[in-house]
C-alpha positions as CSV (number, residue, x, y, z in Angstrom):
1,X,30.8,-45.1,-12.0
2,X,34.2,-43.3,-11.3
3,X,32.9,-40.9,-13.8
4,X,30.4,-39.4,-11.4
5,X,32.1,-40.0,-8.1
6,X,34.9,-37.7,-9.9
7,X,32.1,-34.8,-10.7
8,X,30.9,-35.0,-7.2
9,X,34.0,-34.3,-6.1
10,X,35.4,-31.5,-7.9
11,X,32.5,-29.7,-8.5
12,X,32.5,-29.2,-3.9
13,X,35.5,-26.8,-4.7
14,X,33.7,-24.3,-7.2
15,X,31.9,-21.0,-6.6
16,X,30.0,-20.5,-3.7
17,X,26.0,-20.8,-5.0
18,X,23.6,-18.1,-3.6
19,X,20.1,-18.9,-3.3
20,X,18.4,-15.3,-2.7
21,X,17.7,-12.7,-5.4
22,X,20.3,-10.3,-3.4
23,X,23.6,-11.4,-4.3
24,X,24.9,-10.0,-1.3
25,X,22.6,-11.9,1.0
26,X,25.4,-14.6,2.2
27,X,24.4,-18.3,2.0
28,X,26.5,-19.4,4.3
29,X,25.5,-20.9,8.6
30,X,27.5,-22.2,11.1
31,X,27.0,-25.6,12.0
32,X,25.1,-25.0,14.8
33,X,22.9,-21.8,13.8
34,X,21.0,-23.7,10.7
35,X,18.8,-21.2,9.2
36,X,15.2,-21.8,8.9
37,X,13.9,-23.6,5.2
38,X,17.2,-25.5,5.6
39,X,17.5,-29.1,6.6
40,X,20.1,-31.4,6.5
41,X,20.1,-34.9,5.4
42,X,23.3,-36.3,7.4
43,X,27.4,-35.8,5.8
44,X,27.3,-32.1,4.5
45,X,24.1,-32.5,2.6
46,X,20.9,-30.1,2.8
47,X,17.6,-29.5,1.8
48,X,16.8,-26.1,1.0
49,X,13.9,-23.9,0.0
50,X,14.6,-21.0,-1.4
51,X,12.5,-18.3,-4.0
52,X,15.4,-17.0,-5.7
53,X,14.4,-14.6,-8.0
54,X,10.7,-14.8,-7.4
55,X,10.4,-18.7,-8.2
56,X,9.9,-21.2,-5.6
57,X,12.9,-23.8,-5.5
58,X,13.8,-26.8,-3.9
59,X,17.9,-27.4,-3.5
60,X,19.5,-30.6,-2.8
61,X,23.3,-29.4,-1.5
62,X,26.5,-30.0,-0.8
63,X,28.0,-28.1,1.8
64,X,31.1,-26.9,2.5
65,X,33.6,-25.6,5.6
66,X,35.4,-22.4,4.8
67,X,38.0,-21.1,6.8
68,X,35.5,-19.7,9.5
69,X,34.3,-22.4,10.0
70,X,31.4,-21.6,8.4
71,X,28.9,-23.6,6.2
72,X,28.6,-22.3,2.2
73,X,26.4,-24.3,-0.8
74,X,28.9,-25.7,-3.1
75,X,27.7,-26.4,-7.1
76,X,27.5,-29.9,-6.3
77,X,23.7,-30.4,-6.0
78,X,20.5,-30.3,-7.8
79,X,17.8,-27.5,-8.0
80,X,13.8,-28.6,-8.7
81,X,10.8,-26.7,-9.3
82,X,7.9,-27.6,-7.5
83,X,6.4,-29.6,-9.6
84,X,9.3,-32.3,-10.0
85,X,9.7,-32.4,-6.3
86,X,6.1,-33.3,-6.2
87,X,6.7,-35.8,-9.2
88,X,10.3,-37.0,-7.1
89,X,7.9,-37.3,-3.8
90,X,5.1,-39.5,-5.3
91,X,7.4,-41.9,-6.8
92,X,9.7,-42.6,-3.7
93,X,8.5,-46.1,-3.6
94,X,9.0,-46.7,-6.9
95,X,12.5,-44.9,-7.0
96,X,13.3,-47.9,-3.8
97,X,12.1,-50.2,-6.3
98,X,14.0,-49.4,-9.2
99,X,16.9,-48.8,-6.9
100,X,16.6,-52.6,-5.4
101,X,16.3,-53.9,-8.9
102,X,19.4,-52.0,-10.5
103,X,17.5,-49.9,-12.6
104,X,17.8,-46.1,-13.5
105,X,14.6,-44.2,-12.8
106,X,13.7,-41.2,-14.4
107,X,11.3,-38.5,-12.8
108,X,10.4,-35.7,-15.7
109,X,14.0,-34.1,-16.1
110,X,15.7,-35.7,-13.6
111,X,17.4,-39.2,-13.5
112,X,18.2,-41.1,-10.6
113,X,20.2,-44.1,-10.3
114,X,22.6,-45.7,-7.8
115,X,26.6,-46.0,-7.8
116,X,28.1,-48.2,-6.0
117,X,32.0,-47.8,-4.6
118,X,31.8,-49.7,-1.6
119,X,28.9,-47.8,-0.5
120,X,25.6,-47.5,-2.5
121,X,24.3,-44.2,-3.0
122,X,21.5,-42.6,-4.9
123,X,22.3,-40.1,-7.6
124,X,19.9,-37.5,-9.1
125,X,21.4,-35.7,-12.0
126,X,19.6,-33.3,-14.6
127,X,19.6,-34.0,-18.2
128,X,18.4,-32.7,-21.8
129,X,17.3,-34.7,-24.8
130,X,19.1,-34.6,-27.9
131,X,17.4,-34.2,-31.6
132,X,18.0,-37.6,-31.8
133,X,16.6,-38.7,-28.6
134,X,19.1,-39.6,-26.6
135,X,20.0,-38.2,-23.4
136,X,22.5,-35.9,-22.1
137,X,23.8,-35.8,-18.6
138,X,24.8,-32.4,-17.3
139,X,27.4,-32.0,-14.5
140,X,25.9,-30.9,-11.3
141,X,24.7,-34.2,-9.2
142,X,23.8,-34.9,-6.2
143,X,24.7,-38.0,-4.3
144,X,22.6,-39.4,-1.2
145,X,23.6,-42.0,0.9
146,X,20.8,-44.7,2.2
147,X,20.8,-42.9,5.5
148,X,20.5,-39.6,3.6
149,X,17.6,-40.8,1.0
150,X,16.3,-42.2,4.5
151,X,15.8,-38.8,5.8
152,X,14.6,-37.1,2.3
153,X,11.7,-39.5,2.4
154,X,11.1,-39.1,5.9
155,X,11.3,-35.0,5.8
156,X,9.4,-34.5,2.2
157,X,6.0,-33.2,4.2
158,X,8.0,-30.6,5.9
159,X,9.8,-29.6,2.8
160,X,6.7,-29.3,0.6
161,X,4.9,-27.4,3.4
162,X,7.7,-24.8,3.6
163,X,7.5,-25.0,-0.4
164,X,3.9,-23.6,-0.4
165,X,3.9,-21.4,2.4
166,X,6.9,-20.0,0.0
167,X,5.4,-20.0,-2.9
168,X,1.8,-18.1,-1.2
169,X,2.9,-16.4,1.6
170,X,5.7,-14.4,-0.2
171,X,5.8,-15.3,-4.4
172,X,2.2,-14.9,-5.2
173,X,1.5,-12.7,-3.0
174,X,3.9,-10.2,-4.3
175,X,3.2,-11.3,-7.6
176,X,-0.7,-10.6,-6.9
177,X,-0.2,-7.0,-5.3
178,X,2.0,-6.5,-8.3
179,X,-1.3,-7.2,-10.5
180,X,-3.7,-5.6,-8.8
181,X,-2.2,-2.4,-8.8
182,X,-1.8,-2.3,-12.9
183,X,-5.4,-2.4,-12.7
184,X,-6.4,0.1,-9.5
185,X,-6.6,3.8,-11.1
186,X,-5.7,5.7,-7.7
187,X,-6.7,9.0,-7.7
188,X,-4.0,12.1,-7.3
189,X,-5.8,14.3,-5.1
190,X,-7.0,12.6,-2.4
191,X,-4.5,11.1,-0.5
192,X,-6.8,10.2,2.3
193,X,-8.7,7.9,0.0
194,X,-5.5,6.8,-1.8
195,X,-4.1,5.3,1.6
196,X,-7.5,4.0,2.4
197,X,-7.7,2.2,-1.0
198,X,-4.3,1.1,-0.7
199,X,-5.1,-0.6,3.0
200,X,-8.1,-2.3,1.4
201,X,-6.4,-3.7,-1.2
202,X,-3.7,-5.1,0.5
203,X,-5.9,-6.7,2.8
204,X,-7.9,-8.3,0.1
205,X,-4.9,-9.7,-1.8
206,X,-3.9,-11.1,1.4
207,X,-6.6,-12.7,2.2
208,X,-7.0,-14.3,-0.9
209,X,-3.3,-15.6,-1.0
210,X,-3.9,-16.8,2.8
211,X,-7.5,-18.7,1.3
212,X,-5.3,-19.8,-1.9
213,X,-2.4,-21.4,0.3
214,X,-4.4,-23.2,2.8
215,X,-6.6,-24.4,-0.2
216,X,-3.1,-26.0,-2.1
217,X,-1.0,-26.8,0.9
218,X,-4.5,-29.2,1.9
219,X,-4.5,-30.7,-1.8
220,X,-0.9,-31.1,-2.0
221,X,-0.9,-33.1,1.6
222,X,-3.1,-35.1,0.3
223,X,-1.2,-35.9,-3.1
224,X,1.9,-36.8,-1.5
């Protein structure tokens, strides 16, 4: 138990972590000015959704001050793809379960389990499986308070919604627009046509990302 209480706290002091694909696009807020896909759990704690590098992330953070006063993601913290927050989000009861009974609960590659030094809190830590099955615990956890795993569970449909509209309204549809036009032979001499092709198009692979995400954010709603 000291073990990851000690990783929790000197990993807070590394690196700053950026979430965007531009490394110069700062991470860090002021207290008061929290930026939108950003929500925060209680202590220094946050929930963000990010698409660095054109995948669609979920980020559970610790947060630090800096000399301005200012709020920067530290390396202490967790990073899902969509579909283990989904997994994480249809097994909250059974996490509280497992949690109440002492157990360690595992949710694809993440585990979860509780540590308890005077307070209880809930721990989700990444791991790999050896040749010999066995597991492997890598440094970067995240630890939640009740309060904190509280608010998680309470906030999970606003995250996931922010996830898709992420994920359709910005990912795909890049990714999309990116496809269509490997496959669109626009002409060279009329430009007229070119720009009217080019309008068309883009309205189409919006339209379909638009159908797409309403489609996915309704089925995911409806799993979680």
């Amino acid at each position: 138990m000291k073990r990851v209480a000690h990783l929790a706290s000197t990993n807070a002091a590394v690196k700053k972590v950026c979430f965007f694909k531009d490394s110069k696009n700062d991470s860090s807020f002021k207290p008061d000015a929290v930026p939108e896909n950003h929500f925060h759990l209680g202590r220094s704690n946050y929930a963000i959704v990010s698409d660095f590098a054109d995948v669609a992330r979920i980020h559970l953070r610790q947060y630090k001050l800096d000399e301005t006063g200012s709020l920067f993601p530290t390396k202490s913290g967790n990073t899902l793809i969509p579909s283990v927050w989904l997994a994480l989000v249809r097994e909250f009861a059974a996490i509280d379960q497992a949690f109440q009974d002492g157990k360690v609960f595992v949710v694809k590659d993440c585990l979860s389990r509780t540590v308890v030094e005077n307070v209880t809190y809930i721990t989700l830590q990444c791991y790999y499986q050896r040749k010999d099955f066995s597991r492997k615990c890598l440094a970067p956890v995240s630890m939640l308070n009740e309060t904190e795993w509280n608010e998680l569970k309470n906030i999970h449909e606003q995250i996931t919604s922010k996830t898709v509209s992420l994920m359709f309204g910005r990912v795909f549809r890049k990714l999309l627009k990116k496809e269509v036009t490997k496959h669109i032979p626009f002409p060279k001499t009329d430009f007229d046509c070119i720009d009217a092709e080019i309008v068309l198009t883009t309205s189409m692979v919006e339209l379909l990302s638009y159908h797409i995400q309403e489609n996915i954010s309704a089925r995911v709603h409806r799993l979680s």
